[in-house]
C-alpha positions as CSV (number, residue, x, y, z in Angstrom):
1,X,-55.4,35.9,0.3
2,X,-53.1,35.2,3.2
3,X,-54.3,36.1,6.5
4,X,-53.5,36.2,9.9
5,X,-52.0,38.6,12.6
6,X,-49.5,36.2,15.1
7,X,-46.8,33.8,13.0
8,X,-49.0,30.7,14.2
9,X,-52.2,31.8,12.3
10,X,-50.0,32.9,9.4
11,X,-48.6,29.6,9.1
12,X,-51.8,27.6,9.7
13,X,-53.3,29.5,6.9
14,X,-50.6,29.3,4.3
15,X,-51.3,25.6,5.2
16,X,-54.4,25.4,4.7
17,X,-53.7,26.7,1.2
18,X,-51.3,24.6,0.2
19,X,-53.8,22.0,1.1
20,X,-56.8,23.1,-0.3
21,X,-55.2,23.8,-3.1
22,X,-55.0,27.3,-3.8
23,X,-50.8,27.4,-3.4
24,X,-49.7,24.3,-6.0
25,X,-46.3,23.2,-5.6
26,X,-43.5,25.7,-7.5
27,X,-45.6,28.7,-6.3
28,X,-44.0,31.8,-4.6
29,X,-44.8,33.2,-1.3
30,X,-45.0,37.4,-1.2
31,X,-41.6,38.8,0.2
32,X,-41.7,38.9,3.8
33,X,-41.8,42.7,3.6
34,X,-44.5,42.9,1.2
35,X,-46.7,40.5,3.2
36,X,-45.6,42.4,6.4
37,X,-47.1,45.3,5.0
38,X,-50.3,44.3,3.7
39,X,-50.7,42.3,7.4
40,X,-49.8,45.3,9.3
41,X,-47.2,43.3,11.1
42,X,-43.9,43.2,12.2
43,X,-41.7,41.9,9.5
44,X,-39.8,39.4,12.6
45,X,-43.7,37.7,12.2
46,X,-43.7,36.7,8.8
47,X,-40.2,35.8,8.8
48,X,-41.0,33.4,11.7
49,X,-43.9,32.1,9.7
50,X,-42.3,31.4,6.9
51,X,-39.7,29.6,9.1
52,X,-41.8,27.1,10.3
53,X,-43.2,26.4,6.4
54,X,-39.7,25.6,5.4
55,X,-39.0,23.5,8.7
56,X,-42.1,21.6,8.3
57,X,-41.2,20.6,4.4
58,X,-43.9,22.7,3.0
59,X,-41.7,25.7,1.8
60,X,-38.5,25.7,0.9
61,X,-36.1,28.8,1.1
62,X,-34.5,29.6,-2.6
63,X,-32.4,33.3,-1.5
64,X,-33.4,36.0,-3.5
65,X,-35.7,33.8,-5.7
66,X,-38.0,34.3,-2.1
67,X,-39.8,31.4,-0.2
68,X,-41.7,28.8,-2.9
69,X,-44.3,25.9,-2.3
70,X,-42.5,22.3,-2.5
71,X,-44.9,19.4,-3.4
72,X,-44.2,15.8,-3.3
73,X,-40.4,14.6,-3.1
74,X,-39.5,13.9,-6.5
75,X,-38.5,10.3,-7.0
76,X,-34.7,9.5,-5.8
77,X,-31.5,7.3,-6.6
78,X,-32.1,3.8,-5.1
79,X,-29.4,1.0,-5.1
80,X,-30.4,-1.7,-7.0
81,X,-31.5,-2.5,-10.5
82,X,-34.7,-4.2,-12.0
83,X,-35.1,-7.6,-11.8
84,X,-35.9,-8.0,-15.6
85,X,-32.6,-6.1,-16.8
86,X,-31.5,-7.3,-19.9
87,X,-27.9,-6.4,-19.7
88,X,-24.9,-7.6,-18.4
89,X,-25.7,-5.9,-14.6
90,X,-22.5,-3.8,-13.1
91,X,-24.9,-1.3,-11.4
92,X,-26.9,-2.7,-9.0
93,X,-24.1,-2.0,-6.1
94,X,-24.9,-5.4,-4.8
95,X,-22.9,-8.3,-3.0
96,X,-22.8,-11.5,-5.2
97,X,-25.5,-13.9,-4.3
98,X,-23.0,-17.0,-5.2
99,X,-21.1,-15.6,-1.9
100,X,-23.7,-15.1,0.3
101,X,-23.8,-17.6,3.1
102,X,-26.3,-20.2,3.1
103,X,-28.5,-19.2,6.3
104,X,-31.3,-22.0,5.8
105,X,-28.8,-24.4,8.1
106,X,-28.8,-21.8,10.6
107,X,-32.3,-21.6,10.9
108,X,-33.6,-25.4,10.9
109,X,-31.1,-26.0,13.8
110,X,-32.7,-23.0,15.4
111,X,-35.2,-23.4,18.5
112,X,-37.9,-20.8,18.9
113,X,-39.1,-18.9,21.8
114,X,-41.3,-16.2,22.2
115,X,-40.2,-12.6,23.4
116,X,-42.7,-10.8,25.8
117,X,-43.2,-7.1,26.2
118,X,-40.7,-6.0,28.9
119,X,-37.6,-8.3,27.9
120,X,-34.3,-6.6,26.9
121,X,-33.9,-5.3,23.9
122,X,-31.0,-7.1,23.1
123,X,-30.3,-11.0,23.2
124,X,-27.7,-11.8,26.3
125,X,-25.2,-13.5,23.7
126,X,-25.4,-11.7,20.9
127,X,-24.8,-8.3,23.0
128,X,-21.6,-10.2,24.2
129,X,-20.4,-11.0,20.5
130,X,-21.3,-7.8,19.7
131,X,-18.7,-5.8,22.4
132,X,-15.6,-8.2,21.8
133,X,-16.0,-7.4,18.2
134,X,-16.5,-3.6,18.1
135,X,-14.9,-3.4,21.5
136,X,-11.7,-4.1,19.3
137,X,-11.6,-1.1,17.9
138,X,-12.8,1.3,20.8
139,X,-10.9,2.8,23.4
140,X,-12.8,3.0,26.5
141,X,-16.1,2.1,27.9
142,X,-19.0,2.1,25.3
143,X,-22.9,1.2,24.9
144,X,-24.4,-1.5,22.8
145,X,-27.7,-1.0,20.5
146,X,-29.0,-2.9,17.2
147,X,-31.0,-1.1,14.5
148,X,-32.4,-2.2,11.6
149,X,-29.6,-1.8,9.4
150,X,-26.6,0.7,8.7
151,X,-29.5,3.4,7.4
152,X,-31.4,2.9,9.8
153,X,-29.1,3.5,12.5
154,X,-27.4,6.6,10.6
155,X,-31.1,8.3,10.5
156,X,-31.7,7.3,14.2
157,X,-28.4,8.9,15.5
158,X,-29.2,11.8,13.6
159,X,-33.0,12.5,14.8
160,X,-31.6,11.4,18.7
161,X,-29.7,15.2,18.2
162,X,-30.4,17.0,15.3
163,X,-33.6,19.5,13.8
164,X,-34.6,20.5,10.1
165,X,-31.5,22.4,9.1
166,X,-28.5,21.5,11.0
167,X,-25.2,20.8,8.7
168,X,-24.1,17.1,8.5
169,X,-20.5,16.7,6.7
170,X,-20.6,13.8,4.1
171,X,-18.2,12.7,1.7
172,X,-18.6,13.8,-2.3
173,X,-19.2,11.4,-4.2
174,X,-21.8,9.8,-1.3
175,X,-23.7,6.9,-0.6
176,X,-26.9,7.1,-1.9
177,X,-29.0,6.1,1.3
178,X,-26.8,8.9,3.4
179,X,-28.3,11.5,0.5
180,X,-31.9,10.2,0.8
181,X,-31.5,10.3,4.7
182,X,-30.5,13.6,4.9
183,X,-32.9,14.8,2.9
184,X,-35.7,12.8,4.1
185,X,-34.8,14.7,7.7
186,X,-34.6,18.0,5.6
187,X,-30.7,18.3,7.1
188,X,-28.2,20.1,5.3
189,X,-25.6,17.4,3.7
190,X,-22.6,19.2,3.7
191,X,-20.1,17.6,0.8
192,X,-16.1,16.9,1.5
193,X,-14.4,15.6,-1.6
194,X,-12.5,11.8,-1.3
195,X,-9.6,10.8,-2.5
196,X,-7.7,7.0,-2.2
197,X,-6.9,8.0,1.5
198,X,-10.2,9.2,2.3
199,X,-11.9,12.2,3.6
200,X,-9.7,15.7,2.5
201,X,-8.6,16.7,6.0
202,X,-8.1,20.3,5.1
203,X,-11.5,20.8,3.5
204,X,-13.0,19.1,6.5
205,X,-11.1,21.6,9.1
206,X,-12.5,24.4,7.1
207,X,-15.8,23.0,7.7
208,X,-16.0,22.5,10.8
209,X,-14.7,26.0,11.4
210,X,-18.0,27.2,9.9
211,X,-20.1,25.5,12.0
212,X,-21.7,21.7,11.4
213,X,-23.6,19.8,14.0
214,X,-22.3,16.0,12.7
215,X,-19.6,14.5,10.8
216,X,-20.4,11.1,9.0
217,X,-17.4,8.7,7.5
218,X,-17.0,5.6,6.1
219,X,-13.6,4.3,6.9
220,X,-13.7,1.1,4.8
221,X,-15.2,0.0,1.2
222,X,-16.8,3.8,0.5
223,X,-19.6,3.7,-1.6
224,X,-19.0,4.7,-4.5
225,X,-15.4,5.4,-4.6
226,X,-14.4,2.0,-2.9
227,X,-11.6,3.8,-1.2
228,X,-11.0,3.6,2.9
229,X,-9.2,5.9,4.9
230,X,-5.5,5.4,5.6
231,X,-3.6,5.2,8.9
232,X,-2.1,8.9,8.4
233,X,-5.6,10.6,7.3
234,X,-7.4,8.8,9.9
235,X,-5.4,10.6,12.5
236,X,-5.0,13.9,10.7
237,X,-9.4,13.5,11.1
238,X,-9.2,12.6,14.9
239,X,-6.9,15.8,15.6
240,X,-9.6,18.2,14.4
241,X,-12.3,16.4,15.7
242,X,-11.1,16.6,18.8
243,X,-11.4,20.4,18.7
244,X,-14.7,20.5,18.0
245,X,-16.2,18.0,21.1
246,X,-19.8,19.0,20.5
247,X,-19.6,18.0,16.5
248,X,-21.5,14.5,16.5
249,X,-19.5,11.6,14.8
250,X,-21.1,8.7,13.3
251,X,-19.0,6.0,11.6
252,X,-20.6,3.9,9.3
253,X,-17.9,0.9,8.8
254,X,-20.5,-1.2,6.2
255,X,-18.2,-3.6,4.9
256,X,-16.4,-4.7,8.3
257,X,-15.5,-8.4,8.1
258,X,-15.6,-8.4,4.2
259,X,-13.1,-5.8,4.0
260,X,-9.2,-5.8,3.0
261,X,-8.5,-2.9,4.7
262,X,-7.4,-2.5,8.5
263,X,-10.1,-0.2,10.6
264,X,-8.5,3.2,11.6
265,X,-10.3,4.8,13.9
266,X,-11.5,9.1,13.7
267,X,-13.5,8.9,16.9
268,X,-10.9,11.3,19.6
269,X,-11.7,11.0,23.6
270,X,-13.0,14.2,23.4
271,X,-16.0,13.6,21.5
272,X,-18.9,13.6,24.0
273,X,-21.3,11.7,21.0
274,X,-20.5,9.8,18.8
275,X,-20.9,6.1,17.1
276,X,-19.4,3.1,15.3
277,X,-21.9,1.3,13.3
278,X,-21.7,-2.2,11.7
279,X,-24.1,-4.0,10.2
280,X,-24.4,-7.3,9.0
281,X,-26.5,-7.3,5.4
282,X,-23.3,-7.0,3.3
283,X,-21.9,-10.6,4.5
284,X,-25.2,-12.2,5.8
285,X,-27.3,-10.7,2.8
286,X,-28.8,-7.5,2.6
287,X,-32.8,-8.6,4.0
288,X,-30.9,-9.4,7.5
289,X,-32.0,-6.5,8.6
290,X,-29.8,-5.8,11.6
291,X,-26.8,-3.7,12.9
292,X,-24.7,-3.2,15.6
293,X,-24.2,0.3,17.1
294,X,-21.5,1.0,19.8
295,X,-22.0,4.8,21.3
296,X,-21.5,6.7,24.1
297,X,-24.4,5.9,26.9
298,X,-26.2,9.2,26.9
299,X,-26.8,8.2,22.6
300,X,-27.3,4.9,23.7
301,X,-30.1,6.2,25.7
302,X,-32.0,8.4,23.1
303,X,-31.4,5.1,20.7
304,X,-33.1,2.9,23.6
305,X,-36.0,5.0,23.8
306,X,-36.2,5.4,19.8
307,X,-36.1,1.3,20.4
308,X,-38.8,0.8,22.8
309,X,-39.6,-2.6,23.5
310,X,-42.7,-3.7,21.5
311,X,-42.6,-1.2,18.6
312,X,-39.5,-0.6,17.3
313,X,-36.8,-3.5,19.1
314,X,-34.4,-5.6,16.6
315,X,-36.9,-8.9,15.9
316,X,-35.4,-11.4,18.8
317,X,-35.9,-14.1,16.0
318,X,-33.5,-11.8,13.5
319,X,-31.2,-11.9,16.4
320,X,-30.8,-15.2,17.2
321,X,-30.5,-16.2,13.4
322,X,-27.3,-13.4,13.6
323,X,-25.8,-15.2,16.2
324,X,-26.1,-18.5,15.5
325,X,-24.7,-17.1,11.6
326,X,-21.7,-15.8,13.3
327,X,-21.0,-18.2,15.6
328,X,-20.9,-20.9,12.7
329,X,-17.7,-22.3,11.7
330,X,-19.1,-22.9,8.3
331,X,-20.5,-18.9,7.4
332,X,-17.1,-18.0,9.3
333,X,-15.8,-19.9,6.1
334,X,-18.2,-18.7,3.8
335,X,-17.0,-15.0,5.0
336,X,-13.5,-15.8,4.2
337,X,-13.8,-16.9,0.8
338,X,-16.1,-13.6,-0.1
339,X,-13.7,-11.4,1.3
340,X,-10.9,-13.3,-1.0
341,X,-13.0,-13.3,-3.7
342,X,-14.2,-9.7,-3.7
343,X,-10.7,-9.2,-3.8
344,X,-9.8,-11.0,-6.5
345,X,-12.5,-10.3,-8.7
346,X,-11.8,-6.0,-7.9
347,X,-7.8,-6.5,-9.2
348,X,-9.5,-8.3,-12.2
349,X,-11.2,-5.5,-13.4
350,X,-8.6,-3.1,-12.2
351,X,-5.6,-4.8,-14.2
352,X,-7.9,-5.2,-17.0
353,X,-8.8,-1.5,-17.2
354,X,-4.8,-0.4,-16.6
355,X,-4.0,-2.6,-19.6
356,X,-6.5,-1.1,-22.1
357,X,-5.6,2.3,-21.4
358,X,-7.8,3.0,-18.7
359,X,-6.9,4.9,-15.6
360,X,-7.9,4.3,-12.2
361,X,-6.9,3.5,-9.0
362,X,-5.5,-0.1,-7.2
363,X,-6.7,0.5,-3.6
364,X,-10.7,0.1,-4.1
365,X,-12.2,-1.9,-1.9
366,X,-16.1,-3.6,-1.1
367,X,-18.1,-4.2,-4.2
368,X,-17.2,-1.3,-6.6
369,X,-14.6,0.4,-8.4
370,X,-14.4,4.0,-9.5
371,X,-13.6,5.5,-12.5
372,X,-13.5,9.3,-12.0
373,X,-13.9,11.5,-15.8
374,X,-13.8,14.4,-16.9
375,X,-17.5,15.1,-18.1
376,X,-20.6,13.9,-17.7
377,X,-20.8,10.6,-17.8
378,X,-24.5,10.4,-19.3
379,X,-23.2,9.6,-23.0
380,X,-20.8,7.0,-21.6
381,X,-23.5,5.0,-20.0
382,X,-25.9,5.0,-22.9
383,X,-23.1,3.6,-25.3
384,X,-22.1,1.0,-22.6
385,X,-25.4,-0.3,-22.7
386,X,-25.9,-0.6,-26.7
387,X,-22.5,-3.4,-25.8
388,X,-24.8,-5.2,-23.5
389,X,-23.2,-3.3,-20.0
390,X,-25.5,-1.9,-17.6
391,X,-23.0,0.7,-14.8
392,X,-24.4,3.5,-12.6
393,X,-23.6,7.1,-13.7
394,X,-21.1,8.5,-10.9
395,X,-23.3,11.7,-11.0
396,X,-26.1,10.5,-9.0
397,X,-23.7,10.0,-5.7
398,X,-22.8,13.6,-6.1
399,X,-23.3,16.5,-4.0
400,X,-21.1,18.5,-6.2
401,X,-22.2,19.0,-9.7
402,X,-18.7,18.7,-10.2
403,X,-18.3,14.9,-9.3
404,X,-18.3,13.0,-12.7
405,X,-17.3,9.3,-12.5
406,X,-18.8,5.8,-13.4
407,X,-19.0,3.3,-10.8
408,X,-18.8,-0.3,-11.8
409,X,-20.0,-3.1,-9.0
410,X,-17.8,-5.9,-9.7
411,X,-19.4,-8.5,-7.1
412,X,-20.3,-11.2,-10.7
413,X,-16.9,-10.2,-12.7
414,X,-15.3,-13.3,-14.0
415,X,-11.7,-12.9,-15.8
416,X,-13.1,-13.2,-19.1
417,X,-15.8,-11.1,-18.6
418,X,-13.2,-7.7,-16.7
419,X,-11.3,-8.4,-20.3
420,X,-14.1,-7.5,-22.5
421,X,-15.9,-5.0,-20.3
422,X,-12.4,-3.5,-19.8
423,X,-11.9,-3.5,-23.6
424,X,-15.1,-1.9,-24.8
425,X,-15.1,0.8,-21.9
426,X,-11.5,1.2,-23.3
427,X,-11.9,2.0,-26.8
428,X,-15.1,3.9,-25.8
429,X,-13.3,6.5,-23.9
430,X,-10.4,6.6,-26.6
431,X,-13.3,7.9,-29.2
């Protein structure tokens, strides 16, 4: 029996409960009223109670199906696939190991020192590499961090401003690690649908109209979709950004040096935070954990202290393995031939698909291609599979139970291989 007369001791009890056991994970909380009632207090008490359940991940709100129990986060999309996969693997949303730079050069030539407590958190020259190369495509002054990765920036930037609740705008289909992030900070994800230009401006000015505290874009290589923003939607975005100054914007531009497509910038003067991220896993290899992340300085500042010295810095060794990578006429190289190769490799399949009847778009970019459907694409992937293919159901990057597509990594494709694949997939749909 729930007890308690101010919203703290309600809460504290329904959590000891849920704890103890006697609430199990799917129950249902009385209606505030009811429990208001049988409390003798106000109903503003429970309500307030019941707030804090859902904002601490115990509760969650389901409308008029009242306030229920959650238990542990069911499991969730990864990137990736197993290591022991049988099939043919066009999945795993990977960059080709065959183009992936050689680092083991880098690092005998490298000479160790050890960083003490109190040294900046950044490494003198790579901070300088790092602002002529996103200085490039910023207009005015900026601030430097690294993070641990793209992710980990995104979730940083996000938990510098934002509480349990607040709406981020994503696109639909989305990257998997923006979903889990979201969700993982129990924020809102907010879905605007994507098309070969990028994010649908009008569906994003409605949106912001309503009220959402961040906007996140990727302007090159999406993931899934493969699609980047053009010149003409880019600047359709920074116009009604620019009316809503307080909207945070992070930009998450993944694929950077890899990519085929120009940078076009959505970040307007007017927005007072805001952040261009690029990391370096997809051309260095996805274990370099590292990322460059230029911001206004008062985000800088929340990053710095999320960063602390000691605890949570950029390892200095990581860094100086970055540097010395990109300052390396040979990975500088290495980086050229992937991005041409990527390229390649993406028109294979593409051409291959066109000339077995198969429809999809010519302006993907990264490491996968799209193919949107009309249904589910569950029975699809199954039959795929009995022909030795292993691709990732669209559905899962979906926000929208409407988003149905398959999307095929194409980082391994050989010509012979986008032939057959394109083929089978071919007469597949056709039956």
């Amino acid at each position: 029996m729930i007890s308690g007369k101010t919203a703290g001791e309600i809460f504290e009890q329904i959590r000891s409960e849920v704890q103890s056991g006697g609430y199990l994970p799917g129950d249902t909380l009385p209606p505030v009223r009811e429990l208001a009632i049988a409390l003798e207090v106000n109903r503003n008490t429970v309500a307030s109670a019941y707030k804090r359940l859902i904002e601490a991940g115990i509760a969650e709100s389901r409308g008029r199906n009242g306030t229920v129990i959650l238990g542990v986060s069911e499991s969730v999309a990864q990137e990736g696939s197993p290591p022991d996969v049988n099939l043919i693997d066009l999945a795993s949303g990977n960059p080709s190991t065959s183009l992936l730079p050689d680092m083991s050069s880098v690092i005998s030539q490298l000479q160790f020192r050890h960083r003490l407590y109190g040294e900046p958190l950044i490494n003198a020259e790579l901070e300088h590499y790092g602002r002529e190369w996103l200085g490039n495509d910023i207009q005015g002054d900026f601030s430097l961090s690294l993070t641990h990765g793209a992710v980990d920036a995104v979730e940083r930037l996000l938990n510098c401003y934002l509480i349990s609740g607040d709406r981020v705008v994503v696109e639909d289909p989305c990257f998997l690690s923006s979903i889990n992030t979201l969700k993982n900070s129990r924020l809102s994800a907010i879905g605007i649908s994507i098309d070969e230009e990028g994010l649908n401006a009008d569906a994003l000015d409605a949106v912001l109209a309503s009220g959402v505290q961040a906007v996140i874009i990727t302007p090159r290589a999406h993931n899934p979709t493969g699609w980047g923003l053009s010149a003409t939607r880019a600047a359709q975005i920074r116009v009604l950004l620019a009316n809503y100054p307080q909207v945070m914007v992070i930009v998450d531009d993944h694929f950077s040096l890899l990519s085929t497509h120009e940078y076009h910038s959505v970040i307007p003067p007017e927005t007072l935070r805001w952040a261009l991220v690029r990391s370096v896993s997809k051309f260095l290899g996805p274990d370099m954990r590292l990322a460059f992340v230029a911001s206004d300085e008062e985000t800088a500042k929340r990053l710095t202290i999320r960063l602390n010295a000691g605890s949570n810095w950029v390892s200095h060794l990581l860094q100086d393995i970055t540097l010395a990578a990109l300052q390396s006429a040979t990975l500088k190289s290495a980086v050229i031939d992937a991005r041409e190769q990527y390229q390649k490799r993406r028109a294979a399949v593409s051409n291959a698909l066109l000339n077995h009847g198969v429809t999809t778009s010519l302006k993907h970019d990264g490491v996968n291609i799209w193919l949107p459907l009309k249904q589910d694409s569950a029975g699809l992937v199954t039959q795929l599979a009995t022909y030795g293919w292993l691709v990732r159901s669209g559905e899962v990057f979906g926000l929208d139970q409407k988003v149905h597509g398959l999307r095929i990594t194409v980082s391994d494709f050989d010509v012979q291989q986008a032939e057959v694949f394109a083929r089978t997939l071919g007469q597949l749909i056709a039956h």
